[in-house]
C-alpha positions, 0 to 999 in steps of 0.5 A: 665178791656179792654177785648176782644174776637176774634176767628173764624167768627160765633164761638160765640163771641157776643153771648158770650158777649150778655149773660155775659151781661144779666147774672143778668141783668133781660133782657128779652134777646133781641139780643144785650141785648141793656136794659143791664143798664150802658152800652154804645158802638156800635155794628155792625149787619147784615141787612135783607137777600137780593135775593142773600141771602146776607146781608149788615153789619151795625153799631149802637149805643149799645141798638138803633134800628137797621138802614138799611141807608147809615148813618149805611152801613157799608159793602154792599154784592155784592154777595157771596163772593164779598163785598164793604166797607164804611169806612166814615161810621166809620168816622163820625156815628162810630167815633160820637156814641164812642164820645158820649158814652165816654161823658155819663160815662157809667159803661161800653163800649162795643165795638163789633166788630172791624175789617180791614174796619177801618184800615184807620179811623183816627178819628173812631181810635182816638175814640176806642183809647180814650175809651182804655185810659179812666177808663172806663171798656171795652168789645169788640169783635175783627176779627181774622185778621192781620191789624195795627189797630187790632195789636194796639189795641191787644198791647194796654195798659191793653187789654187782649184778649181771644180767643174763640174756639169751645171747650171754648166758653160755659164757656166763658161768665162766665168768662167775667161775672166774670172779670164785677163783679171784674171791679164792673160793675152793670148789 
């Protein structure tokens, strides 16, 4: 299983994820449902609202606590509608924290969420693409955009991608909850 959920910017895709994720898991719910067993990955998340109400976007490793560095930055807000992207980030943290999910055998990879930041990235690339072709099931979280990167990774061999919507995206997780229990992940 490689499936991925992509749709509209706050439409519910990790929230989806999050709760196919716990379903069964005895997780107490946190956020990025990091206690959720066999499960390794990154994730991205927003940082504390600055001033200007703006919020820097980070990445992690699946179930670590949140970092505000510049080893996690990501993207950085400079206003509104302004922002300044550090692809090294994906290069050396993002590419690192996929080689060593690889290297634990999880039972399953998650990736959430992948976008136009690391078109670029020859090594962070290198990494999904290894986690793609590996046998181990993946979920992940894909931006609604055009780039070569999320067109390759759509394409790939295997990966299915469902769209979520306004009007699906509450029956979603049991779908997702489904394909784990048929690619026999244990929560």
């Amino acid at each position: 299983m490689k499936l991925f959920l992509t749709g509209d910017i706050q439409i519910g895709k990790t929230t989806a994820l999050n709760k196919a994720l716990r379903s069964g898991s005895g997780s107490g719910g946190s956020s990025d449902c990091g206690d959720c067993g066999g499960v390794a990955g990154l994730v991205t998340y927003g940082g504390p609202a600055k001033a200007d109400g703006t919020r820097d976007v980070y990445l992690k490793a699946w179930g670590a606590p949140d970092a505000y560095d510049d080893d996690h930055r990501i993207c950085e807000r400079l206003s509104p509608s302004g922002r300044k992207a550090y692809p090294e980030v994906f290069e050396t943290t993002g590419a690192a924290i996929l080689r060593e999910a690889l290297a634990a055998k999880p039972e399953l990879i998650v990736l959430d969420e992948l976008g136009v930041f690391e078109e670029n990235c020859a090594a962070f690339k290198a990494a999904v693409f290894e986690c793609l072709s590996s046998s181990i099931p993946v979920l992940g979280v894909l931006k609604k955009a055009a780039s070569g990167f999320l067109d390759e990774v759509r394409e790939a061999a295997g990966v299915e991608v469902l769209e979520v919507t306004r009007e699906n995206r509450d029956s979603v997780a049991l779908l997702i909850a489904d394909k784990l229990q048929a690619s026999h992940f244990r929560r």
